[in-house]
C-alpha positions in Angstrom: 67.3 23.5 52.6 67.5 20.3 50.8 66.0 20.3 46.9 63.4 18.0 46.8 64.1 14.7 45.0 62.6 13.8 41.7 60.4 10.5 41.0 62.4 7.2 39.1 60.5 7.1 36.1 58.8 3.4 35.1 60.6 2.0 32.4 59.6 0.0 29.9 62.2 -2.6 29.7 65.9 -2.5 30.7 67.0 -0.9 27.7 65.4 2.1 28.3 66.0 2.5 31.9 70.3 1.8 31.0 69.7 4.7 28.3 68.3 7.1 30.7 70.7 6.5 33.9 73.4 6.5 31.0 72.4 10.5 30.5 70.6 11.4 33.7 72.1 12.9 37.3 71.4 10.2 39.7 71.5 13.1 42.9 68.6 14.2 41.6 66.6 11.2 41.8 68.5 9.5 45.1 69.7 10.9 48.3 72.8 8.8 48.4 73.4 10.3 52.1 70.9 7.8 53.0 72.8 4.7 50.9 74.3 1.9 53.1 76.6 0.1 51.9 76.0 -3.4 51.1 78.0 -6.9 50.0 77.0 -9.5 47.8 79.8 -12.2 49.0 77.6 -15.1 46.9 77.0 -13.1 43.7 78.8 -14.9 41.1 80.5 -13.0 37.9 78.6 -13.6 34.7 79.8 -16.6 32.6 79.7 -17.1 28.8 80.1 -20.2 27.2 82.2 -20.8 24.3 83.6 -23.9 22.6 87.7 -24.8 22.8 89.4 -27.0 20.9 92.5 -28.1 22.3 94.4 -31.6 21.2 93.1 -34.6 23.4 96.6 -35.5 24.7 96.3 -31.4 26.6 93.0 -32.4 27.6 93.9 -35.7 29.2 96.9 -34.0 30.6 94.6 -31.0 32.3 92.1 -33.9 33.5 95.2 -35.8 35.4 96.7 -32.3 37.0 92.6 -31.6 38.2 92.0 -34.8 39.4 95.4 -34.6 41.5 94.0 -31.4 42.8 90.3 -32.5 43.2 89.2 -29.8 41.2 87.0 -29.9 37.6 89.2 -29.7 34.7 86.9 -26.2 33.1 87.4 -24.6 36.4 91.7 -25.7 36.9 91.5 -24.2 32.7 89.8 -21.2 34.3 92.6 -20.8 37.1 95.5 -21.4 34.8 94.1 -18.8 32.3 93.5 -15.9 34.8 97.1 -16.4 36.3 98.5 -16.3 32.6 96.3 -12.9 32.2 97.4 -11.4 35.5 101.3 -12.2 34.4 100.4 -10.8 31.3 98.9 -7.8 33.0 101.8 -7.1 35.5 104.5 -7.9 32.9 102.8 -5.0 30.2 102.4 -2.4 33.3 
């Protein structure tokens, strides 16, 4: 016999509802032999802003390589970052 399920509470903010999935056991709020999976194939990851200064000569330099590739320059900087992380990454493994 399956244990009944209890009710979500209603949370007062987002705070609050973090802190008590943070400490609760989601099984016994949600059957998840009933979940489906799902995809999100548009969700983009969350950005931050943040201010770089490089010399203007680099910056010129990464506006000719983007323009060559018909790409913006933040998002080439972007590419050229995560490949240096993921070198990085394998190199420390």
């Amino acid at each position: 016999m399956k244990k009944p399920l209890k009710d979500i509470p209603n949370f007062k903010n987002e705070d609050e509802e973090r802190e008590f999935w943070a400490n609760a056991d989601s099984s016994e709020f949600i059957d998840w032999n009933e979940g489906e999976v799902v995809s999100f194939p548009k969700l983009k990851p969350s950005t931050k802003t943040i201010s770089l200064r490089i010399p203007e000569s680099m910056l010129e330099e990464l506006r000719v390589l983007a323009n060559k590739r018909d790409v913006p320059y933040q998002s080439l900087i972007k590419v050229y970052l995560k490949e240096k992380i993921n070198s990085e990454f394998r190199r420390t493994a």
